[in-house]
C-alpha positions as CSV (number, residue, x, y, z in Angstrom):
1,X,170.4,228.1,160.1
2,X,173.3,229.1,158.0
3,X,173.2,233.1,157.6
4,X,176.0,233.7,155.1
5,X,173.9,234.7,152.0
6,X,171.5,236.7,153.9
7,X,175.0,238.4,155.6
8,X,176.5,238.8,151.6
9,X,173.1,240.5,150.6
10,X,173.1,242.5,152.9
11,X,177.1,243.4,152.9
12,X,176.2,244.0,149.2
13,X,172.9,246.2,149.8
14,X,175.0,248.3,152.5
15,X,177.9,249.2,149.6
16,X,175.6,249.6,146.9
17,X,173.7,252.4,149.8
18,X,176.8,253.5,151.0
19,X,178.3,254.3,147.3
20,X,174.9,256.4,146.4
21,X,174.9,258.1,149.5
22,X,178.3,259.1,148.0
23,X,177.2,259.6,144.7
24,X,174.4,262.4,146.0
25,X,177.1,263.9,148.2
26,X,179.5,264.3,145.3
27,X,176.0,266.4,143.3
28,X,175.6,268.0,146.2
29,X,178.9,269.4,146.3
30,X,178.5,269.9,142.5
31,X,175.9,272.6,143.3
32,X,177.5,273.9,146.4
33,X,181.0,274.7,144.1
34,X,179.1,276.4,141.4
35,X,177.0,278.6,143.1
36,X,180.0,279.9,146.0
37,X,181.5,280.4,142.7
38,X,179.2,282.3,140.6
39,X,181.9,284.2,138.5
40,X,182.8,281.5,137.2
41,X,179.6,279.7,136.0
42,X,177.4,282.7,135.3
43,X,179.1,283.1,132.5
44,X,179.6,279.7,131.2
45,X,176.5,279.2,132.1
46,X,175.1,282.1,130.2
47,X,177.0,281.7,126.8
48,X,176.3,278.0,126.6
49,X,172.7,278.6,127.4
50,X,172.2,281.7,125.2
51,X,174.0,279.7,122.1
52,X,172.2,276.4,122.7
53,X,169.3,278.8,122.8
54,X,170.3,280.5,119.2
55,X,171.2,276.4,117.7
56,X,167.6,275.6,119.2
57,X,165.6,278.3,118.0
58,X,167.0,278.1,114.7
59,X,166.6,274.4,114.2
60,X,163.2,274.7,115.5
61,X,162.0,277.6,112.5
62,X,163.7,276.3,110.1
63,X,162.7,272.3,110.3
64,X,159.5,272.5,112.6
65,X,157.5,275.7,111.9
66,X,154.8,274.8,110.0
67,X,153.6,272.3,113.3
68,X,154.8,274.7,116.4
69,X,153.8,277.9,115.0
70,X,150.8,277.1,112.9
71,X,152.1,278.5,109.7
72,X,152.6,277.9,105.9
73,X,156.0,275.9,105.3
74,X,158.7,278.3,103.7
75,X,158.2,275.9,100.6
76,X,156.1,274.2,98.0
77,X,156.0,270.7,95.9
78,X,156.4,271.4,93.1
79,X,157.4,267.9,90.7
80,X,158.5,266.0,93.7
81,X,161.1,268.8,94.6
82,X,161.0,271.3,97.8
83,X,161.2,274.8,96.6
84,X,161.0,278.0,97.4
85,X,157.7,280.2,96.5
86,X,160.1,282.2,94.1
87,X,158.5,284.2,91.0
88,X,159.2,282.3,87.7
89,X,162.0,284.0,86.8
90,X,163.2,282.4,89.9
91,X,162.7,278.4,88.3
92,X,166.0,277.4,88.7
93,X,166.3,278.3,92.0
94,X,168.2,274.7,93.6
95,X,166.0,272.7,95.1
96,X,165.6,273.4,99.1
97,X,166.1,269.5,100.3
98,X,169.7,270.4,98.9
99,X,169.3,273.5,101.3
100,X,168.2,271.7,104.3
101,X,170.9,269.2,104.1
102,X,173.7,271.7,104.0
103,X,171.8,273.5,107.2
104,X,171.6,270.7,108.6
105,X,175.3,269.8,108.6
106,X,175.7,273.5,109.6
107,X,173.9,272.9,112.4
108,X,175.4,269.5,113.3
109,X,179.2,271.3,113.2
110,X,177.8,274.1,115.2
111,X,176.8,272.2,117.9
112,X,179.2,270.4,118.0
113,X,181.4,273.1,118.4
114,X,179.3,274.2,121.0
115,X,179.9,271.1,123.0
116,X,183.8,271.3,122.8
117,X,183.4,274.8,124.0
118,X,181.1,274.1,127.3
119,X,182.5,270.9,128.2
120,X,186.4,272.7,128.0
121,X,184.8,275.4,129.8
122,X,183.4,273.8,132.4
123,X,186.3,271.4,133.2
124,X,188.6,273.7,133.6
125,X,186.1,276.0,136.0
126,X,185.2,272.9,138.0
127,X,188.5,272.1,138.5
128,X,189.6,275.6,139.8
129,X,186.7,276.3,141.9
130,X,187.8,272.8,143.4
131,X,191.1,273.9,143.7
132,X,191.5,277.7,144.5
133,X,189.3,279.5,147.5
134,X,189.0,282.4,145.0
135,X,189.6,281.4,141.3
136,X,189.0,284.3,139.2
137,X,187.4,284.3,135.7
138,X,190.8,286.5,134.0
139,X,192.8,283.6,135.3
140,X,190.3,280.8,133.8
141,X,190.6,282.3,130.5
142,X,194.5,282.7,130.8
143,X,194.5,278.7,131.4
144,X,192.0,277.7,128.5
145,X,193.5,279.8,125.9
146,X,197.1,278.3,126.9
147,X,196.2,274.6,127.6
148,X,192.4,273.8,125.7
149,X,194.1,271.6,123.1
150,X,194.2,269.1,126.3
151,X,190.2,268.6,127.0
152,X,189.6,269.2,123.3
153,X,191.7,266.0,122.0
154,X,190.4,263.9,125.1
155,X,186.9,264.5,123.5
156,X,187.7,263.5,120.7
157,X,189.2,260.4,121.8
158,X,186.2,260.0,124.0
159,X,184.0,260.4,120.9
160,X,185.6,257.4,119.3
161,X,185.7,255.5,122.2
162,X,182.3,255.6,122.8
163,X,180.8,255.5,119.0
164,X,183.2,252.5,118.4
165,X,181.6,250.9,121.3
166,X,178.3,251.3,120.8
167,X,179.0,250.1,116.8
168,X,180.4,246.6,118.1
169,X,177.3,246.3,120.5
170,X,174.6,247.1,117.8
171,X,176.5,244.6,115.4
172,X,177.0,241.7,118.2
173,X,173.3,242.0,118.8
174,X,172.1,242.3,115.1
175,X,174.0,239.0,115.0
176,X,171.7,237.4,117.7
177,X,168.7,238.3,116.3
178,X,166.5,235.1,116.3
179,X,166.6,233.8,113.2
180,X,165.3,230.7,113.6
181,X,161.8,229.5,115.4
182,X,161.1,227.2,117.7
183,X,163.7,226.8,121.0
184,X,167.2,228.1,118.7
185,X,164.5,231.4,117.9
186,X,164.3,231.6,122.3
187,X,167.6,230.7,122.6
188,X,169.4,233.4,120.0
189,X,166.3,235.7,122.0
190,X,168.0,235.2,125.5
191,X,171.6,235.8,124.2
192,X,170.4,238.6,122.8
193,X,169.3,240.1,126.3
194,X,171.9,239.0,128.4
195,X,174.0,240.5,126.0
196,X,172.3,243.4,125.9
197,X,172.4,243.7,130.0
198,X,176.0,242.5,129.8
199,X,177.3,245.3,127.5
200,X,175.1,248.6,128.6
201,X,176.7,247.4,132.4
202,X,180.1,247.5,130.8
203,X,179.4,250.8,128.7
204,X,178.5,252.3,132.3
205,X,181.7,250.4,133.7
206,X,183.6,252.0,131.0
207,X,181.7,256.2,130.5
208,X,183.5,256.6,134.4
209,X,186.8,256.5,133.4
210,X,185.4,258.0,130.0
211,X,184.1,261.1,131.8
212,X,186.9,261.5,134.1
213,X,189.3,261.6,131.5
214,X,187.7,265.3,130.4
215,X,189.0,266.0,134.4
216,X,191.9,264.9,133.9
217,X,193.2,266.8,131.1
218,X,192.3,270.0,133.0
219,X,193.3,268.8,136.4
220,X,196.7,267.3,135.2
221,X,197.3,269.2,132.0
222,X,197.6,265.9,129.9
223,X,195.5,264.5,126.9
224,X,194.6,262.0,125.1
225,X,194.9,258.6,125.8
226,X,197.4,259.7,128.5
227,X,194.2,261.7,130.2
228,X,192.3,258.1,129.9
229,X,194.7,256.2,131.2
230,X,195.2,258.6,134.2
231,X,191.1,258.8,134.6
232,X,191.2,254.3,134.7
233,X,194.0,254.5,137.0
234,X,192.6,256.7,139.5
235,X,189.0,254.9,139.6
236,X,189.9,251.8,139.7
237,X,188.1,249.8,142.0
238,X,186.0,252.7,142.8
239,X,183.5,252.9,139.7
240,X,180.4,251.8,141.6
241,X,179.7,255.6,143.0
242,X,180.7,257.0,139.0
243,X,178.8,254.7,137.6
244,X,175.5,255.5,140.2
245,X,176.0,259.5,139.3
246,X,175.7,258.5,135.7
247,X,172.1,256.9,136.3
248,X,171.2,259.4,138.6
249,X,171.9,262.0,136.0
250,X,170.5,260.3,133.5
251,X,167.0,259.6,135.5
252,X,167.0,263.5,135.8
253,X,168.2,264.1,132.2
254,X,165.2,261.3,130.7
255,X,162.5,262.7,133.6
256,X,163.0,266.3,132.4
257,X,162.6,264.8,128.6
258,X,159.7,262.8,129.6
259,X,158.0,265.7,131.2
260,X,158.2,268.2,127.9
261,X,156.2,265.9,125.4
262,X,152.9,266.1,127.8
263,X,153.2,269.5,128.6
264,X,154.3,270.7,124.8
265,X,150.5,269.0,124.1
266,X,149.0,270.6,126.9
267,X,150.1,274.4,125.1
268,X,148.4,275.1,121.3
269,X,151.0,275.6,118.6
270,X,152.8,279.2,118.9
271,X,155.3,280.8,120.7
272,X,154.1,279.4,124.0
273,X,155.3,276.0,122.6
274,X,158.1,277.3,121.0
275,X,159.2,278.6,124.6
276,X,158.4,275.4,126.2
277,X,160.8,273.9,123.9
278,X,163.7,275.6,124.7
279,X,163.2,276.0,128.1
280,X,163.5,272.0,128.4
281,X,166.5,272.1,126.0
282,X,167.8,274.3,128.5
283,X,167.2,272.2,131.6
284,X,168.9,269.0,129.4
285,X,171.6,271.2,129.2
286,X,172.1,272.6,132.6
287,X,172.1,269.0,133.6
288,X,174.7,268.0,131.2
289,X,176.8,271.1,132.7
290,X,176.3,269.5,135.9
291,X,176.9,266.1,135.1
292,X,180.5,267.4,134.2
293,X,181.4,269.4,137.7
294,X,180.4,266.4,139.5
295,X,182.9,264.5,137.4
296,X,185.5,266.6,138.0
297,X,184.8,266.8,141.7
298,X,184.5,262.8,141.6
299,X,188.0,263.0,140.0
300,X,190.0,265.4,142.7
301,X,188.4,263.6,144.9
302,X,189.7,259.9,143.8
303,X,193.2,261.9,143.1
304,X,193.4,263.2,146.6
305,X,193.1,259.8,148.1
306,X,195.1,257.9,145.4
307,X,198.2,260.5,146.2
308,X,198.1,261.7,149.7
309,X,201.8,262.7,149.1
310,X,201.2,265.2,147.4
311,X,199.6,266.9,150.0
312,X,196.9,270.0,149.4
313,X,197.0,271.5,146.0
314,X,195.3,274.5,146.8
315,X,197.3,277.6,145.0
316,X,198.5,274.9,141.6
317,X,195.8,276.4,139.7
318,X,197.1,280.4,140.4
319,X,200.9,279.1,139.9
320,X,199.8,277.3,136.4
321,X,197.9,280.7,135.3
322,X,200.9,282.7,136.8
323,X,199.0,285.1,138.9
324,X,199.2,285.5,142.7
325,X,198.0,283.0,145.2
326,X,195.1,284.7,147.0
């Protein structure tokens, strides 16, 4: 009986195992860095709560009070236009749809803002806890205020990346819709899928060397496309175990989402609901904070192994912040 497919399963089965196995060890030692070093994320971890908290809360009163708290809207029709419930003198007050647009672009740039801050943040933290056995938080903010324009233009570059992406595999699919019935409709139908598959494996294939790059701009002080190409150099070949800690964290990220629409309709409308709200906002963003250590620790890790010349880089960190190794 000839064994060799049941011997390439199960060679296959084994890496796949043996790259989540490394996957949960590299989360694990996600959470184990960020809690032995507390200075450091409290505080992140605080200010990127407590203003995702403010963004939230704001967003939520402003757009969705009338259905969580159970009160009249801030507005009436009046001819087709929202306005305010001004006196009459008041008549040509503008029109609040005009109002809400310009909030919401407020809000849009503010949390976006928000997002370069925490993920700069958090790289650079991540990195120095990796690096240093006592990084302190004076010399995290010495480093971000003299090299931030690295991990800030790397997001961006990552932004484009992966909106021009996901732009070319909305229009390649668009262009299989079926259009035609009969066996050209199934067949157009079944591009469509295994295109589908193809490209969201390739986006995964790709977000590794994606998300590393934000590492790498901290780690090696570079930007850019220079950060990417450093991130693609130094997991290649190894994206499996990235690309598993991207599902795994996404799992989490989708449970926790899946969990707060049942729950929100298990609470009346009030400020019980409105609490429930942005504790799960919270939890979506803790994991996203998360997500972004493990990267980073997925990075030195790849680094470490791609240049064992280099030897141990503990103490870099405090000689690139200019204060004494500890």
């Amino acid at each position: 009986m000839d064994r060799r497919p049941q011997g390439l399963v199960t060679r296959v089965l084994d890496g796949i195992n043996r790259e989540a196995m490394g996957a949960l060890r590299i989360l694990w030692g996600a959470l184990r860095i960020s809690l032995r070093n507390w200075n450091l994320s409290l505080p992140i971890i605080a200010a990127v709560l407590l203003l995702s908290s403010l963004l939230s809360l704001s967003q939520l009163l402003l757009f969705d009070a009338p259905s969580l708290l159970q009160v009249p809207p801030p507005f009436q029709v009046a001819g087709g236009v929202l306005r305010w419930p001004l006196p009459a003198s008041y008549s040509n007050f503008p029109a609040w749809n005009n109002v809400l647009v310009f909030a919401d672009f407020g809000f849009l740039v503010a949390r976006w803002s928000l997002d370069l801050f925490s993920v700069t943040a958090t790289v650079f933290a991540a990195s120095a806890a990796h690096r240093e056995e006592r990084p302190f938080l004076r010399d995290l903010h010495r480093r971000i205020r003299r090299e931030w324009r690295g991990p800030v233009v790397t997001q961006l570059c990552v932004v484009i990346l992966r909106t021009g992406y996901r732009g070319l595999a909305e229009l390649f699919a668009d262009a299989l819709l079926p259009v035609a019935a009969g066996a050209t409709g199934l067949l157009l139908a079944a591009l469509g899928a295994l295109l589908g598959l193809a490209s969201g494996f390739l986006y995964y294939f790709l977000d590794v060397a994606w998300e590393s790059s934000l590492a790498a701009a901290a780690v090696d002080s570079c930007a850019g496309f220079r950060a990417l190409g450093l991130a693609g150099e130094m997991t290649e070949g190894r994206r499996l175990r990235g690309m598993i800690l991207v599902l795994i964290n996404q799992a989490m990220t989708d449970a926790a989402s899946l969990f707060a629409d049942p729950a929100a309709g298990l609470i009346a409308p009030g400020a019980a609901r409105l609490s429930l709200e942005l504790v799960f906002g919270n939890v979506v963003e803790l994991l996203r904070l998360l997500r972004l250590v493990a990267f980073t620790v997925l990075y030195c890790d790849y680094r470490r192994r791609s240049r064992p010349e280099e030897g141990d880089d503990r103490g870099q960190y405090s000689r690139l912040t200019g204060s004494p190794q500890r």
